[in-house]
C-alpha positions as CSV (number, residue, x, y, z in Angstrom):
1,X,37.1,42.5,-18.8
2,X,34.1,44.8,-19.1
3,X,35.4,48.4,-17.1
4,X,32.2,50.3,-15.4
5,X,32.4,53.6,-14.1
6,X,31.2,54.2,-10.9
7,X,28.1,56.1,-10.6
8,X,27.7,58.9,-7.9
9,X,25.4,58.1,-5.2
10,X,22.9,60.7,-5.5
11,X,21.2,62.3,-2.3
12,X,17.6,62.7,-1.2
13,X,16.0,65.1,1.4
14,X,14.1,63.6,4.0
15,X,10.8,64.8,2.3
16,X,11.4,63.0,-1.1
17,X,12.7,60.2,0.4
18,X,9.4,59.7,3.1
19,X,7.9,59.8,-0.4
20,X,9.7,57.7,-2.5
21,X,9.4,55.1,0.4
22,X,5.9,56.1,1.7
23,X,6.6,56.6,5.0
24,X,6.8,59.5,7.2
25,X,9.5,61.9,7.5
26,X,10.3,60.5,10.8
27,X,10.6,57.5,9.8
28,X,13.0,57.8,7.4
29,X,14.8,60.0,10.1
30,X,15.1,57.2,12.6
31,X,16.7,55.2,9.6
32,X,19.2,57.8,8.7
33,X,20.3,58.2,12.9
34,X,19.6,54.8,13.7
35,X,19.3,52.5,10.8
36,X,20.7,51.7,7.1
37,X,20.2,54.8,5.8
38,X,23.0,56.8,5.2
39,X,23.6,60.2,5.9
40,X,24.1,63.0,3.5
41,X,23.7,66.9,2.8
42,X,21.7,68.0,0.0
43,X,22.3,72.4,0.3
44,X,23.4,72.3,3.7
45,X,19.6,70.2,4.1
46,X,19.8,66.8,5.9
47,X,19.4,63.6,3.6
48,X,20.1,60.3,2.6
49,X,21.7,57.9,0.2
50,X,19.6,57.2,-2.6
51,X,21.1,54.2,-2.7
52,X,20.5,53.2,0.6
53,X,16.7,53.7,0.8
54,X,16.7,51.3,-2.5
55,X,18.6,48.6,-0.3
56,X,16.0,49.3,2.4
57,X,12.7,49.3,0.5
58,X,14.3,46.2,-1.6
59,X,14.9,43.9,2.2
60,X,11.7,44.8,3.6
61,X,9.7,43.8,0.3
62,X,11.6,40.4,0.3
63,X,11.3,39.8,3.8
64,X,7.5,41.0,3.8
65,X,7.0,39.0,0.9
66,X,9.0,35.7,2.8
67,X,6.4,35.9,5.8
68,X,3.2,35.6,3.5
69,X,5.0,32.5,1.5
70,X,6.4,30.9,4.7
71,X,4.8,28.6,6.7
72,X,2.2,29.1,8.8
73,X,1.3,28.8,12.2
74,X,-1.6,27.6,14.0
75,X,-2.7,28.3,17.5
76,X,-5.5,25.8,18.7
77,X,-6.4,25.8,22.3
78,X,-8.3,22.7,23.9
79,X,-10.8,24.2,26.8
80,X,-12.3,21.1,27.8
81,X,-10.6,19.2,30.3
């Protein structure tokens, strides 16, 4: 049975992580009191799971990526009578 040591979650501040993500500072703020992010303290300086924003980033690629391959939808509207 291979043994694997857990790893330490390591924190971001809300600056590097509205950069890692490329997003505003807010945004990831709303995510962190709202959202998936979670929480931390980086110096006594609000932050977030590293983690986490991975997770995040990783669900909105695939489900920005299922919307383009998905099907499509067609609106056609018939103005004669």
């Amino acid at each position: 049975m291979l043994h694997v040591e857990p790893t330490e979650d390591r924190a971001v501040t809300i600056a590097e992580a509205a950069k890692i993500a490329g997003r505003s500072t807010s945004w990831i703020r709303s995510n962190r009191n709202f959202g998936p992010l979670i929480p931390m303290e980086l110096d006594g300086r609000h932050a977030v799971s590293l983690d986490s924003l991975k997770r995040l980033l990783n669900k909105q690629a695939r489900e920005k990526l299922a919307v383009r391959t998905g099907s499509h939808l067609r609106l056609v509207i018939d103005n004669t009578k």
